[in-house]
HTML snippet that shows the backbone in 3Dmol.js (N, CA, C, O; Angstrom):
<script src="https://3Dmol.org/build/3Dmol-min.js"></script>
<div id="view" style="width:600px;height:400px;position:relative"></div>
<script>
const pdb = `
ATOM      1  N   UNK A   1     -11.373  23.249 -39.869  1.00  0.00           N
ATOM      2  CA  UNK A   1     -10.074  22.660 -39.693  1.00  0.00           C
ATOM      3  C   UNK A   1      -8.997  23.671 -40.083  1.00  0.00           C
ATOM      4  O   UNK A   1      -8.978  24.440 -41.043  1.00  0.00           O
ATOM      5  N   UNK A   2      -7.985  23.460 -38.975  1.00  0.00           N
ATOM      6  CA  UNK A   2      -7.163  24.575 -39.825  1.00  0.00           C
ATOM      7  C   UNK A   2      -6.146  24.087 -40.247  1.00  0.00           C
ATOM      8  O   UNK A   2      -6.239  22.873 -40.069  1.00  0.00           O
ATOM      9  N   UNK A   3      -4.941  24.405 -40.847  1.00  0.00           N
ATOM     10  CA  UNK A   3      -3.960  24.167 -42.207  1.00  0.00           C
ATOM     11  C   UNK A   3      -3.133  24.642 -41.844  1.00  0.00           C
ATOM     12  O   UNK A   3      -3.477  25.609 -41.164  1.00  0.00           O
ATOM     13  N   UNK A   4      -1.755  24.485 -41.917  1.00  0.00           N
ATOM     14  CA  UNK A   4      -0.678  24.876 -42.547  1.00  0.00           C
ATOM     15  C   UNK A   4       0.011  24.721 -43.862  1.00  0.00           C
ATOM     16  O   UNK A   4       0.242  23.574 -44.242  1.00  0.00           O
ATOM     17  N   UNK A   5       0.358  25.706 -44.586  1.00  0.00           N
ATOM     18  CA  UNK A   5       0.350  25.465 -46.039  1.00  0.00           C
ATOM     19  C   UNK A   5       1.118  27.016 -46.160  1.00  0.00           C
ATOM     20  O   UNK A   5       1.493  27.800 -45.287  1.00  0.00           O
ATOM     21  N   UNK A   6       1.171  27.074 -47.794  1.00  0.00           N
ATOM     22  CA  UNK A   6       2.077  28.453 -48.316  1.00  0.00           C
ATOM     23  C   UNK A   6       1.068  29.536 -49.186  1.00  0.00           C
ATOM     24  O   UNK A   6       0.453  29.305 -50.227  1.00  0.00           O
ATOM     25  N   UNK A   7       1.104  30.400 -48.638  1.00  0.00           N
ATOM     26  CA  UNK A   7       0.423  31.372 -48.916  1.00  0.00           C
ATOM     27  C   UNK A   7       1.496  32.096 -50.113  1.00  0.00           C
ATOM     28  O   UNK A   7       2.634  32.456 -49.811  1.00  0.00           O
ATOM     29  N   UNK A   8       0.867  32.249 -51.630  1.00  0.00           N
ATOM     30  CA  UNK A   8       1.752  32.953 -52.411  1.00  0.00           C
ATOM     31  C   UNK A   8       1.975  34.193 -52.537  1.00  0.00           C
ATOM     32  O   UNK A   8       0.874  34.734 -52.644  1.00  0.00           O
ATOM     33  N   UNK A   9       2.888  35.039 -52.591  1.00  0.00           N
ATOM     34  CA  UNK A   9       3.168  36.438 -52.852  1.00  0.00           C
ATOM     35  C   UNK A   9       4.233  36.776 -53.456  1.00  0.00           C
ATOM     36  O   UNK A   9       4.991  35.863 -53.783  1.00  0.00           O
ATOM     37  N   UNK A  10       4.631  38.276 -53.804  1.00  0.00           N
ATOM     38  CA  UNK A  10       5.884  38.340 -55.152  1.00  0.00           C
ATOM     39  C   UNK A  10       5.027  39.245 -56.267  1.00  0.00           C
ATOM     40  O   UNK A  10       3.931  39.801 -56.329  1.00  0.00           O
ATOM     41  N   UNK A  11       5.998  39.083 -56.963  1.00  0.00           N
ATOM     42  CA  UNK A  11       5.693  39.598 -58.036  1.00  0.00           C
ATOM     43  C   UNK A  11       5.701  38.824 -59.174  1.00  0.00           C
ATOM     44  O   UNK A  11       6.671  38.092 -58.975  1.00  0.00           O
ATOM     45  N   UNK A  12       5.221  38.512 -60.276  1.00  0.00           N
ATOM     46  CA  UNK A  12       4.741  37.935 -61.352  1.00  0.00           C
ATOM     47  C   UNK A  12       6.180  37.246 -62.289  1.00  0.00           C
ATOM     48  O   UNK A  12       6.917  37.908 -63.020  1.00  0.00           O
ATOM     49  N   UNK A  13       6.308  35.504 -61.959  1.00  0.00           N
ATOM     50  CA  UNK A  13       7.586  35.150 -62.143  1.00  0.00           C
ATOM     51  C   UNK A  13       8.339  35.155 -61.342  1.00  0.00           C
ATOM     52  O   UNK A  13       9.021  34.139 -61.469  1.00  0.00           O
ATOM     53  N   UNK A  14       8.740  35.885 -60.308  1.00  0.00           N
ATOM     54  CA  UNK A  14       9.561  35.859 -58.809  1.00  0.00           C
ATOM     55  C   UNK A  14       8.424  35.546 -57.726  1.00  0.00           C
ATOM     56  O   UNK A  14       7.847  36.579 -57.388  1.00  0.00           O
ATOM     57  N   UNK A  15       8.032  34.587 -57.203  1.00  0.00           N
ATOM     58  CA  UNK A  15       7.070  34.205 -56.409  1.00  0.00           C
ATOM     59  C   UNK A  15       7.824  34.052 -55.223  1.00  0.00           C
ATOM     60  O   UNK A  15       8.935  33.531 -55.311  1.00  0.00           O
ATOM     61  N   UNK A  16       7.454  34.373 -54.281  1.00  0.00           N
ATOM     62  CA  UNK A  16       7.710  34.319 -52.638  1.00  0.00           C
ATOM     63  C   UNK A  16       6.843  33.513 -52.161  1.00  0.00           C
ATOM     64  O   UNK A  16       5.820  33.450 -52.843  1.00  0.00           O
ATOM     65  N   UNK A  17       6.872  32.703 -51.004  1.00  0.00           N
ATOM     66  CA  UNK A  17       5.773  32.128 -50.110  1.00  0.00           C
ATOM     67  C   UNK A  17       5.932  32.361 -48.762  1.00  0.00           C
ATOM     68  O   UNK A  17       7.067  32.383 -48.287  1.00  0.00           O
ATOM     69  N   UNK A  18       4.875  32.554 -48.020  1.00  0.00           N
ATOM     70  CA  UNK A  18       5.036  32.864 -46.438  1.00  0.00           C
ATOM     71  C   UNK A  18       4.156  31.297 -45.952  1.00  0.00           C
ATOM     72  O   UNK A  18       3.066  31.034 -46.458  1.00  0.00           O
ATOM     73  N   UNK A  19       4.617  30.653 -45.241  1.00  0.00           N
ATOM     74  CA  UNK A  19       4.124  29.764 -44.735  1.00  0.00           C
ATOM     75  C   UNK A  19       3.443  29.902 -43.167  1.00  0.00           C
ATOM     76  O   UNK A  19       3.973  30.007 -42.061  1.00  0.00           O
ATOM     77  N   UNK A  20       1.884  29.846 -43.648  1.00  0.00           N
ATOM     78  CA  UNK A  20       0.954  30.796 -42.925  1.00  0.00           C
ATOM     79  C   UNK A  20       0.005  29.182 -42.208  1.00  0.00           C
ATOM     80  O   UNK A  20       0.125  28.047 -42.671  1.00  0.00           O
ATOM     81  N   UNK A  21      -0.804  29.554 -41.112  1.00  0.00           N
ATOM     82  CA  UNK A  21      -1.899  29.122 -40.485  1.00  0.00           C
ATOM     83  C   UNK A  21      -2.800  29.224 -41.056  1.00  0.00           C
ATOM     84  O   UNK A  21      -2.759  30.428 -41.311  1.00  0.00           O
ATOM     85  N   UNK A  22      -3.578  28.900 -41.453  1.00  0.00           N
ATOM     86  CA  UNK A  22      -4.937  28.943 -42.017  1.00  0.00           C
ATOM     87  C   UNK A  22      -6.046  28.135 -42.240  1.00  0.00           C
ATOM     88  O   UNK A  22      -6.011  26.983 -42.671  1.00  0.00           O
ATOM     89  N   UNK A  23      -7.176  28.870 -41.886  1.00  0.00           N
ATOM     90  CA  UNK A  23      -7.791  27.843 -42.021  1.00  0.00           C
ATOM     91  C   UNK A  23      -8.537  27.400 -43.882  1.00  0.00           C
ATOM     92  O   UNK A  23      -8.476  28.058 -44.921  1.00  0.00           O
ATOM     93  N   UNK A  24      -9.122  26.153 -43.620  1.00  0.00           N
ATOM     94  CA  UNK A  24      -8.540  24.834 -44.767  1.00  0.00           C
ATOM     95  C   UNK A  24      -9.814  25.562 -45.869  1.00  0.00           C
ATOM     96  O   UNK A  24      -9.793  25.321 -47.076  1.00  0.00           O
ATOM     97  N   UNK A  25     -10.945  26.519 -45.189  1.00  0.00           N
ATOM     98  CA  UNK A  25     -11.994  27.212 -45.963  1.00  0.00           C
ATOM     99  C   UNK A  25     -11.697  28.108 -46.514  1.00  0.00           C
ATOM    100  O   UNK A  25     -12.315  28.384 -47.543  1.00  0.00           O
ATOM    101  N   UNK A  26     -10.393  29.124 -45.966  1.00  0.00           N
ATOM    102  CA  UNK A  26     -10.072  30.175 -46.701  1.00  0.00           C
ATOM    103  C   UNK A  26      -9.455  30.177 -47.984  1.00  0.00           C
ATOM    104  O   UNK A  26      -9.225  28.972 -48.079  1.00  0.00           O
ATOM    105  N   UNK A  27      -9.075  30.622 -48.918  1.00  0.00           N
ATOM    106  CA  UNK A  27      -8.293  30.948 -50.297  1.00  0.00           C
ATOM    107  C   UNK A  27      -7.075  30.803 -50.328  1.00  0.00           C
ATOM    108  O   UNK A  27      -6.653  30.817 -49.172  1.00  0.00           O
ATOM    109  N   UNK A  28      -5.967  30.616 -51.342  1.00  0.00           N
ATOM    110  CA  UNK A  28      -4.641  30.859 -50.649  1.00  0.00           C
ATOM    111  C   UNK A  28      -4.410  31.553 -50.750  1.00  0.00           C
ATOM    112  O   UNK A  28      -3.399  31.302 -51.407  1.00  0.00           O
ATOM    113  N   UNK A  29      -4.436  33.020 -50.636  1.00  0.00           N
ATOM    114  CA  UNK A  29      -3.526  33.873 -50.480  1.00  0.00           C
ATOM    115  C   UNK A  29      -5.163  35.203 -49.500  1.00  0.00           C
ATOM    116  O   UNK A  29      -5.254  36.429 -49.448  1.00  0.00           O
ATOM    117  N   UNK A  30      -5.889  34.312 -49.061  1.00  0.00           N
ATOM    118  CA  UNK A  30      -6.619  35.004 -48.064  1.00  0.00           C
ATOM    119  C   UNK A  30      -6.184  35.354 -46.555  1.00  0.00           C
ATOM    120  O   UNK A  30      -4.958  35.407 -46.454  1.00  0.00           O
ATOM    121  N   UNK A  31      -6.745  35.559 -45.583  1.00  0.00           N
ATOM    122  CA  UNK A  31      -6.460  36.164 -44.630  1.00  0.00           C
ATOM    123  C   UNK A  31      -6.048  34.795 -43.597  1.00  0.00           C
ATOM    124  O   UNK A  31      -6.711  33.783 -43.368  1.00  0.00           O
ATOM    125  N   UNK A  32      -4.777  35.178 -43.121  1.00  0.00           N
ATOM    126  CA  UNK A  32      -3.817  33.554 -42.497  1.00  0.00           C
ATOM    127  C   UNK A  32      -4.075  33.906 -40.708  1.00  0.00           C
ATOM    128  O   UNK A  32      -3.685  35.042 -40.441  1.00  0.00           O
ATOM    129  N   UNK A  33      -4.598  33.211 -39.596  1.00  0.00           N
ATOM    130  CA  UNK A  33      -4.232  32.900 -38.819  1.00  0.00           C
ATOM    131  C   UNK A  33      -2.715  33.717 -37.876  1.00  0.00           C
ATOM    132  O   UNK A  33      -2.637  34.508 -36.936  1.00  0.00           O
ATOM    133  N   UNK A  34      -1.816  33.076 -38.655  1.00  0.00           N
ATOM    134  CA  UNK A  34      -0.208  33.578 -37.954  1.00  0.00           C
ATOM    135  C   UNK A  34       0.273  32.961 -39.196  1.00  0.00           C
ATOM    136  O   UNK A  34      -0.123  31.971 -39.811  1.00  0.00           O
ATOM    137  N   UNK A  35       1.421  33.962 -39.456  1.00  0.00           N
ATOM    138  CA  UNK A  35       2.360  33.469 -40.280  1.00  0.00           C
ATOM    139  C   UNK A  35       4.303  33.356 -39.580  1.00  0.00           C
ATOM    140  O   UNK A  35       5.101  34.158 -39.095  1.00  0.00           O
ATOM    141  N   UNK A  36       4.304  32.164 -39.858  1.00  0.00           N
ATOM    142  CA  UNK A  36       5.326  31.351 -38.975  1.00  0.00           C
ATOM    143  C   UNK A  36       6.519  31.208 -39.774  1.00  0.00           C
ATOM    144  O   UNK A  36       7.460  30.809 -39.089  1.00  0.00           O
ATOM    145  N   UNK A  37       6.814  31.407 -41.044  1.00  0.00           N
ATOM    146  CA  UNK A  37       8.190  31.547 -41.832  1.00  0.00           C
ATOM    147  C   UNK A  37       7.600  31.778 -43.117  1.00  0.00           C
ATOM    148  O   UNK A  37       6.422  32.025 -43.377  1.00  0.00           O
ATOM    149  N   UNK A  38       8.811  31.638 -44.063  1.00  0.00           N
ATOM    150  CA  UNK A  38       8.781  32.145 -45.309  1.00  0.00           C
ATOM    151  C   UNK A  38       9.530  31.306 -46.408  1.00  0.00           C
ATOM    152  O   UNK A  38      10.513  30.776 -45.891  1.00  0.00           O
ATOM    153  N   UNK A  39       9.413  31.005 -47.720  1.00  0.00           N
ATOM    154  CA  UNK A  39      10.013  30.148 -48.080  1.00  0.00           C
ATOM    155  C   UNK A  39      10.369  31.119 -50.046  1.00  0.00           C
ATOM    156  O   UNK A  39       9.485  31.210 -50.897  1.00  0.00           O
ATOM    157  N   UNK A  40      11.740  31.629 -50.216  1.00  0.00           N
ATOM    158  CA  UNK A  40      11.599  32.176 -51.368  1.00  0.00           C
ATOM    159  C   UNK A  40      12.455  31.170 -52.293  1.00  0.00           C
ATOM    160  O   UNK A  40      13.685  31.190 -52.239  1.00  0.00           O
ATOM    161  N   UNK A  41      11.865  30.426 -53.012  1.00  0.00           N
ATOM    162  CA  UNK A  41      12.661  29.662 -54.263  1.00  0.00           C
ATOM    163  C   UNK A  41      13.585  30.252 -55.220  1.00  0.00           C
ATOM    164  O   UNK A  41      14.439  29.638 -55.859  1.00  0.00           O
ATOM    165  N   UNK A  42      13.309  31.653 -55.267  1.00  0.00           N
ATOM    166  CA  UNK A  42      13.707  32.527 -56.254  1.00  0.00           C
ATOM    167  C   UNK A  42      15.231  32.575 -56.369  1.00  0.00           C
ATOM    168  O   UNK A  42      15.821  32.625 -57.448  1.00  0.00           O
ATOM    169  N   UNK A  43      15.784  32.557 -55.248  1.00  0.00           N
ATOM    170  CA  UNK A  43      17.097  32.880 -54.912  1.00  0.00           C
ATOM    171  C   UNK A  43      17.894  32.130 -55.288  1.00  0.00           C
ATOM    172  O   UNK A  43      17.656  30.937 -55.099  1.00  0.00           O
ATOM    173  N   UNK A  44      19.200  32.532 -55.992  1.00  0.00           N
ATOM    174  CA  UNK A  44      20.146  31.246 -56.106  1.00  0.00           C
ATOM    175  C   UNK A  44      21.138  31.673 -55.056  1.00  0.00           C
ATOM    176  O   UNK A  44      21.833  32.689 -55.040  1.00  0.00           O
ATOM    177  N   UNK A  45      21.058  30.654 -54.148  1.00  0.00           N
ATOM    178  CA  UNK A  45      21.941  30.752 -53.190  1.00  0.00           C
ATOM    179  C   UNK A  45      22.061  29.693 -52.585  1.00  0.00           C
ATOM    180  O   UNK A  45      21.027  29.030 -52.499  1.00  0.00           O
ATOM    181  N   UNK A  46      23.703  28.954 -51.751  1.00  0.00           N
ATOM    182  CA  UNK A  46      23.405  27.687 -51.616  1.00  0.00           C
ATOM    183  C   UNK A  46      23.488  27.780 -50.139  1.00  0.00           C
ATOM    184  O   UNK A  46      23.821  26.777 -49.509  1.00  0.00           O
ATOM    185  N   UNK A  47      23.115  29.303 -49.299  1.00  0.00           N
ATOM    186  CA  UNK A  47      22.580  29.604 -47.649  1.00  0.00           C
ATOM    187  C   UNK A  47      21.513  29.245 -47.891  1.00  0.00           C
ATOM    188  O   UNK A  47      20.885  29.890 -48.730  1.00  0.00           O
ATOM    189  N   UNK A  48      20.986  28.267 -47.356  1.00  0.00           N
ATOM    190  CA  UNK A  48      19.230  27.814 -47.189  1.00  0.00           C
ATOM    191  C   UNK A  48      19.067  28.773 -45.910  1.00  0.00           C
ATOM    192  O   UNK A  48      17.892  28.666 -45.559  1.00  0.00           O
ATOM    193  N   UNK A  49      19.655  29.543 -45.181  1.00  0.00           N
ATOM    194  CA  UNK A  49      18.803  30.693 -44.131  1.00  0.00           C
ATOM    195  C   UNK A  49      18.529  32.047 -44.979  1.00  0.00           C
ATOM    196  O   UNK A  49      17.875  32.969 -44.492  1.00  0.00           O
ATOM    197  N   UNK A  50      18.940  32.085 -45.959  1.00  0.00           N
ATOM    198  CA  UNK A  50      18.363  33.269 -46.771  1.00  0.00           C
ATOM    199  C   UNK A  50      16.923  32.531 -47.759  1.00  0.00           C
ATOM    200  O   UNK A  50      16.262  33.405 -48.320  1.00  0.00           O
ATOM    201  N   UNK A  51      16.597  31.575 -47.913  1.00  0.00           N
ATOM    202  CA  UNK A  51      15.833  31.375 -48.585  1.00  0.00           C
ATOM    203  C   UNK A  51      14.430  30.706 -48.268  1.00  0.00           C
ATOM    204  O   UNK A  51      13.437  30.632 -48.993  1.00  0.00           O
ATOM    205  N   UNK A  52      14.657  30.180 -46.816  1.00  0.00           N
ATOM    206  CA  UNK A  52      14.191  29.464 -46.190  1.00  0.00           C
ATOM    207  C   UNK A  52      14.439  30.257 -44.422  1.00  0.00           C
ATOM    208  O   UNK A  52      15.514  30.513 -43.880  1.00  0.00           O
ATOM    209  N   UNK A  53      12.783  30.520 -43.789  1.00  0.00           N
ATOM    210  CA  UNK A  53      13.162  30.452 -42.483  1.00  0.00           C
ATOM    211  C   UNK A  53      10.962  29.770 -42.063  1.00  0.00           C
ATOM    212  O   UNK A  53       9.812  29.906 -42.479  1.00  0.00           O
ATOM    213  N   UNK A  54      11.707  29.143 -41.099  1.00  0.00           N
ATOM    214  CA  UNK A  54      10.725  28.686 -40.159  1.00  0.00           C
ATOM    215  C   UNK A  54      10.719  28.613 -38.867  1.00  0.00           C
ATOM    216  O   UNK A  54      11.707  28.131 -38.312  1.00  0.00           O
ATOM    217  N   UNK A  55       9.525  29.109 -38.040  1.00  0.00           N
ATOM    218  CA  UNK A  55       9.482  29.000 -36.517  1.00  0.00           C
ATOM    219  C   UNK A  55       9.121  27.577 -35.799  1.00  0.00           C
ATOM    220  O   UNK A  55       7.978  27.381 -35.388  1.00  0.00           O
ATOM    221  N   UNK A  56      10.319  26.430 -35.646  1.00  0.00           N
ATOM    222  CA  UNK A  56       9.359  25.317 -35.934  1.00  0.00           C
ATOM    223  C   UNK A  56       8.812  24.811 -34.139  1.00  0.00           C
ATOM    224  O   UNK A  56       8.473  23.693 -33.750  1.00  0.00           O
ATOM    225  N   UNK A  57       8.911  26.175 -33.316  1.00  0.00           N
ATOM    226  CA  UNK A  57       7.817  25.671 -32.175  1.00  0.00           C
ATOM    227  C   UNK A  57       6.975  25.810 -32.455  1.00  0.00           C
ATOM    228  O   UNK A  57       6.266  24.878 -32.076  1.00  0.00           O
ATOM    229  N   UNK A  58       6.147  26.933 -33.311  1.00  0.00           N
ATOM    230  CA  UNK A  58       4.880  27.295 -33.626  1.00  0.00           C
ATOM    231  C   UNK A  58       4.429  26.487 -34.751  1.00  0.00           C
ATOM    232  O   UNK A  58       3.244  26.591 -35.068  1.00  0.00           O
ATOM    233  N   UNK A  59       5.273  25.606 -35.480  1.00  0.00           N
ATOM    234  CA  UNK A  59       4.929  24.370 -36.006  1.00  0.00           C
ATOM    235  C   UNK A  59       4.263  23.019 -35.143  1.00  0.00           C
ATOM    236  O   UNK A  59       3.310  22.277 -35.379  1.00  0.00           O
ATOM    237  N   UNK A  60       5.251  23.095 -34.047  1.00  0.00           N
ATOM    238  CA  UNK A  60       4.613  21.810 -33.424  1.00  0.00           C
ATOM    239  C   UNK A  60       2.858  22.230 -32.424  1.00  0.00           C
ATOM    240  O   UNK A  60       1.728  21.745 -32.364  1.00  0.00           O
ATOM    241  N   UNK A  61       3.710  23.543 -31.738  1.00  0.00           N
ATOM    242  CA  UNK A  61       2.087  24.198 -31.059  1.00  0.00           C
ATOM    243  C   UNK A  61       0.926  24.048 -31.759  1.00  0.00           C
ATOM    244  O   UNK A  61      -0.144  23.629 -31.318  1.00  0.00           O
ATOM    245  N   UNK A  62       1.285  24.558 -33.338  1.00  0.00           N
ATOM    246  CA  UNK A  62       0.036  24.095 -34.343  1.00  0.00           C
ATOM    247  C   UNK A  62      -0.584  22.419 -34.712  1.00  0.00           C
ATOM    248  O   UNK A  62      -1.690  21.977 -35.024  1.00  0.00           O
ATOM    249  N   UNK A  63       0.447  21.959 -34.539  1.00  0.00           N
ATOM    250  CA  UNK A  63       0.234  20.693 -34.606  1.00  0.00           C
ATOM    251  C   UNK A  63      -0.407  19.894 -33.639  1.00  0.00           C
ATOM    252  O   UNK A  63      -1.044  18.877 -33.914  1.00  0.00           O
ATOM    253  N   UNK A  64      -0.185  20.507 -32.115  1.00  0.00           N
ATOM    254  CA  UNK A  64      -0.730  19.579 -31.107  1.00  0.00           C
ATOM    255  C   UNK A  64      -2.528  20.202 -31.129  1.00  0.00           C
ATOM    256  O   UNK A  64      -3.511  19.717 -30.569  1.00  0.00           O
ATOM    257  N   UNK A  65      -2.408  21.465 -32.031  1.00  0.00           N
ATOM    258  CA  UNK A  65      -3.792  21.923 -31.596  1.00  0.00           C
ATOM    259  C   UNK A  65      -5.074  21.238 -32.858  1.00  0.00           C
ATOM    260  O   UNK A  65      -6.253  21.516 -33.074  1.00  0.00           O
ATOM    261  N   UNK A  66      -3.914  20.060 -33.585  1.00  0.00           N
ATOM    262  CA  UNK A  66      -4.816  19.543 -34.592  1.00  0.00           C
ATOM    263  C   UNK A  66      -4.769  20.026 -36.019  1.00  0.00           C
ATOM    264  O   UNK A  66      -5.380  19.461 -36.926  1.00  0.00           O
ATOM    265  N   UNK A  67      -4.096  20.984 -36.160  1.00  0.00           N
ATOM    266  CA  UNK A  67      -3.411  21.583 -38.008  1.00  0.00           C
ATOM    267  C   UNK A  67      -2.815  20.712 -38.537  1.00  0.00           C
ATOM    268  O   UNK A  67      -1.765  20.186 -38.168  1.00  0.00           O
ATOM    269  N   UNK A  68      -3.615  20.436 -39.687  1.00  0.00           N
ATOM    270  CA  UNK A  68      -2.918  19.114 -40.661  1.00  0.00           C
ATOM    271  C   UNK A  68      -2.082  20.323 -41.677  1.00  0.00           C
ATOM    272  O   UNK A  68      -2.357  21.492 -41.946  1.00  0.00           O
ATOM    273  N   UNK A  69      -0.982  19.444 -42.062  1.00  0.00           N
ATOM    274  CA  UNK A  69       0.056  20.042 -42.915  1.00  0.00           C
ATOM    275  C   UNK A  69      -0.173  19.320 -44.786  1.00  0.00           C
ATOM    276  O   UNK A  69      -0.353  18.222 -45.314  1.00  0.00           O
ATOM    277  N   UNK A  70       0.012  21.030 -45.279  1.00  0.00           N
ATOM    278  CA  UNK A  70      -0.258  20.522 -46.948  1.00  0.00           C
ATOM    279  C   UNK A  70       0.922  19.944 -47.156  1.00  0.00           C
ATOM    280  O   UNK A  70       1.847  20.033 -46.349  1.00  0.00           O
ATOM    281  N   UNK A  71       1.009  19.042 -48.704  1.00  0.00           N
ATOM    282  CA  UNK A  71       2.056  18.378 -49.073  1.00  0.00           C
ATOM    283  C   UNK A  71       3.461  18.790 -48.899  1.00  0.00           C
ATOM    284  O   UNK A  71       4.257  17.862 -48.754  1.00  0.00           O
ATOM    285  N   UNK A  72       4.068  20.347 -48.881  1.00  0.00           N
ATOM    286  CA  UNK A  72       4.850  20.701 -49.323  1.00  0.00           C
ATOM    287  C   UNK A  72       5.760  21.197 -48.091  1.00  0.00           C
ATOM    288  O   UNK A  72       6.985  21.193 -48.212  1.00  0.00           O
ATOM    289  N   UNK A  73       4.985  21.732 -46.609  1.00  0.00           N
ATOM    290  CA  UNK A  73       5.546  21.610 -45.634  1.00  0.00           C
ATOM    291  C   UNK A  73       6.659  20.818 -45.199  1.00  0.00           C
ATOM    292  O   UNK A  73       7.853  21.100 -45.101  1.00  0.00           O
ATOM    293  N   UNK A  74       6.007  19.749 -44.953  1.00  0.00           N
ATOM    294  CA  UNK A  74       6.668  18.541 -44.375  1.00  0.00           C
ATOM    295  C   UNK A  74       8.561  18.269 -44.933  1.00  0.00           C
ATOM    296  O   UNK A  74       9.573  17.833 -44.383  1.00  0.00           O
ATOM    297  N   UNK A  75       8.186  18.865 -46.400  1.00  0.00           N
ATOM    298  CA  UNK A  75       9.716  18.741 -47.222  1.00  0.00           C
ATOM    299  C   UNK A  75      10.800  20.179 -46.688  1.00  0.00           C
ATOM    300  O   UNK A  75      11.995  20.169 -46.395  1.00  0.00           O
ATOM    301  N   UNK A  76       9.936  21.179 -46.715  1.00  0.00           N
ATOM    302  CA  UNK A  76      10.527  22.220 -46.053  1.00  0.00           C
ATOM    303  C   UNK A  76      11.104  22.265 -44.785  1.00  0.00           C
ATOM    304  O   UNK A  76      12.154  22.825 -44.468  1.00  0.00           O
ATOM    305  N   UNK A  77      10.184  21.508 -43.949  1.00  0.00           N
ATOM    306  CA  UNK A  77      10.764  21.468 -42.505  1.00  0.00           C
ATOM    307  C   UNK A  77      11.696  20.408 -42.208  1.00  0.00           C
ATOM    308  O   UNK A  77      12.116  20.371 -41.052  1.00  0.00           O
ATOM    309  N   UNK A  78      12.247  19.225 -43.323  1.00  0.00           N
ATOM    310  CA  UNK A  78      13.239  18.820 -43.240  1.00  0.00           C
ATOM    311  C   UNK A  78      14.304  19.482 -43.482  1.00  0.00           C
ATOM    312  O   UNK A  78      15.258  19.206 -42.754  1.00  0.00           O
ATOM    313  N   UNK A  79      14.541  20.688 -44.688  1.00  0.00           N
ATOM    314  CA  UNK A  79      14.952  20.913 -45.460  1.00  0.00           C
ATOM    315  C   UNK A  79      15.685  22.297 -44.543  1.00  0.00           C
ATOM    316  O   UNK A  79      16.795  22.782 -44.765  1.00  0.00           O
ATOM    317  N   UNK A  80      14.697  22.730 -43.479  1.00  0.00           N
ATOM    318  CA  UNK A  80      15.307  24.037 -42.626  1.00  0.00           C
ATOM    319  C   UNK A  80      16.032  22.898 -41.389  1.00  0.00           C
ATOM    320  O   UNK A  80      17.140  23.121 -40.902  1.00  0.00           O
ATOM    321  N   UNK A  81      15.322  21.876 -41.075  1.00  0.00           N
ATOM    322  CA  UNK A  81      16.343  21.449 -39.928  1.00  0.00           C
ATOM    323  C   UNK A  81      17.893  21.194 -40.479  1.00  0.00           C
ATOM    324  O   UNK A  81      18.812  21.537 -39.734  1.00  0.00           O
ATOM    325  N   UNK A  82      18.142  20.711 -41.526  1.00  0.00           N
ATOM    326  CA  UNK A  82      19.414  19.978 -41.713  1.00  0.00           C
ATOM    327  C   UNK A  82      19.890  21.164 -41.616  1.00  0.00           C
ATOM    328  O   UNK A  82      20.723  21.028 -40.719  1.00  0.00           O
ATOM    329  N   UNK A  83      19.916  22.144 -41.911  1.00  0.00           N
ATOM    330  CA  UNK A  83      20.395  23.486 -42.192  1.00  0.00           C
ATOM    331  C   UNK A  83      21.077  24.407 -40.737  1.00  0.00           C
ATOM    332  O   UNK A  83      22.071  25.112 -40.570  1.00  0.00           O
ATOM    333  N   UNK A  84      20.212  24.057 -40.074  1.00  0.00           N
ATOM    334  CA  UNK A  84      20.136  24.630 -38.207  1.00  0.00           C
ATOM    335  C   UNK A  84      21.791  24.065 -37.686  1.00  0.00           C
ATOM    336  O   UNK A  84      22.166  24.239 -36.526  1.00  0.00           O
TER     337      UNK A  84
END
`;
const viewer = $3Dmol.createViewer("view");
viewer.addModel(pdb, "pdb");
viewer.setStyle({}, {cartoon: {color: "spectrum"}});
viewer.zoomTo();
viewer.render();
</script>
């Protein structure tokens, strides 16, 4: 089965996430499918396009092909539309 979910990266205390394809057997921060946006918390900034970007056709393409989404997606991709 494959996944969409956040793959972690950064440096230790400043954490970055790339919000990657993957499938649901691999590790998180193992080898992703496609990676489709990025999500950095780190930033104080109140531009959500610097902190936040997502490709959300390759969200739905993933979706029609059967990729269930982890908890944390779903909040993000509200969170980039209002923003658009």
């Amino acid at each position: 089965m494959v996944r969409i979910r956040l793959s972690r990266y950064g440096r230790k205390k400043l954490s970055s996430y790339r919000i990657v394809v993957i499938s649901s057997k691999k590790p998180r921060n193992g080898k992703y499918i496609e990676k489709i946006g990025f999500f950095n918390p780190s930033i104080n900034t109140n531009n959500i396009k610097n902190k936040l970007y997502i490709n959300i056709d390759r969200i739905y393409f993933w979706k029609k092909k059967g990729a269930s989404l982890s908890k944390r997606i779903p909040n993000l991709i509200k969170m980039y539309e209002r923003s658009i």
